[in-house]
Each structure stands twice: as structure tokens, then as C-alpha cells.
N, C-alpha and C positions, 0 to 999 in steps of 0.2 A: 543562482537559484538553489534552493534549498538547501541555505547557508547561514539561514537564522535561527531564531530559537520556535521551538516545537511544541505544539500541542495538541492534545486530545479533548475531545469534545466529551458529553456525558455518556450518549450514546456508543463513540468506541470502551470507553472505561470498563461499561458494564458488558459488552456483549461480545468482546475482543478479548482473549488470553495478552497480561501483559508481554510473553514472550514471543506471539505472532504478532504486537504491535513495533518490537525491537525489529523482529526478521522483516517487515516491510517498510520500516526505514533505512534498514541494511540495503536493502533492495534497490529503493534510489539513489542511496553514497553510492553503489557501487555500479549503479548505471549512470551514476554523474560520472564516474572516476575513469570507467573504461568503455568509454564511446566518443566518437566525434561529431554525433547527433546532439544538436539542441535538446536542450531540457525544457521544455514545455513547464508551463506555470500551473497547470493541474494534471497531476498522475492519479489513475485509474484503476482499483485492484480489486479482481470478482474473486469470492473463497467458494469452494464447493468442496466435498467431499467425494473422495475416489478411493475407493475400495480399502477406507477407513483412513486413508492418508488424507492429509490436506493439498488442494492443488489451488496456486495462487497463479493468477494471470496479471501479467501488469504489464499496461501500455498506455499510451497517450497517444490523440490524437495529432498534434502537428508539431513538429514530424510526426511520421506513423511509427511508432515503434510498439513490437511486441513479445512478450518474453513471459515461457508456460514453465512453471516447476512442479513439483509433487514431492512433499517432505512430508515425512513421519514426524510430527511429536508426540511428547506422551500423554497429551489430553486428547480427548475425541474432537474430531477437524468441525472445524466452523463449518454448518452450510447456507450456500444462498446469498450471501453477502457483499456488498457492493460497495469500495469505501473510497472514496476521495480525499487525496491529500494537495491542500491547496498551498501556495506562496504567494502571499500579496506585498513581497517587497521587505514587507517587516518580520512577518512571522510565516511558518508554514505551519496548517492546520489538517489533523487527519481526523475526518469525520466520516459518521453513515452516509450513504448517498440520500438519504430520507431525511436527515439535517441537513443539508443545502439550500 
């Protein structure tokens, strides 16, 4: 799983910093790379803002996995935001949850 090639929809492009769309693809290499949990065919990632940091939540439902950070960068933090990135075998797509 998410071992093909990648894409963004129009909705992430414009409403996503390309360098939080790199860190939550980091996020699943490296929850592919160090777990013994299945990788679920669609990851789940909420962005809010926390006292001007970004906090990104990423889990999927089956297995349950869940995993909170809170990173600084130097643009002001996305908020409210809810994005799915899929794998349908061929490609994996990271899109708004409101593109679904």
C-alpha cells in the first residue's frame, strides 16, 4: 500500500501548503516503515490549529491506529481540515474529505 505513484486533487493544491502536503505523506512512509500494523487502504488526517501550531491527527480505521503531533511551520496552520488519502491499487490519492 502506498507504494504507487501519488496525487493531489485540486482542492488539496489550493487549500494545502505544498510543504504540509510532503509532511503527510512522510507520515504514512513512515507509519508504513515502522509498524507491524496493516496499512489500511484509506488514511485519515484532521489539521486544526493549536496555539498557532499545526496539529495533524492521522489514523485509520481498521486496524485502529492513531497518531497526534503538533509542528510549527512558518506559515500560519491550516484549520478545520479533513483529508483523505486513498490507494486504489494503482495510485494513491490525497484529497479534501468534501472531494470524496
Amino acid at each position: 500500500m502506498f507504494t504507487n505513484k501519488r496525487y493531489i486533487t485540486c482542492g488539496i493544491s489550493s487549500a494545502i501548503p505544498e510543504e504540509l502536503q510532503l509532511a503527510l505523506w512522510s507520515m504514512i512512509d513512515n507509519f508504513r516503515a515502522s509498524t507491524d500494523i496493516e496499512v489500511d487502504y484509506l488514511q485519515i488526517f484532521s489539521l486544526s490549529n493549536q496555539k498557532g501550531k499545526q496539529k495533524i491527527i492521522h489514523r485509520q480505521e481498521e486496524p485502529v491506529y492513531y497518531n497526534e503531533i503538533v509542528v510549527a511551520f512558518i506559515w500560519n496552520p491550516v484549520e478545520n481540515a479533513k483529508i483523505f488519502v486513498v490507494d486504489d491499487g494503482e495510485h494513491s490519492t490525497m484529497m479534501l474529505a468534501e472531494e470524496y
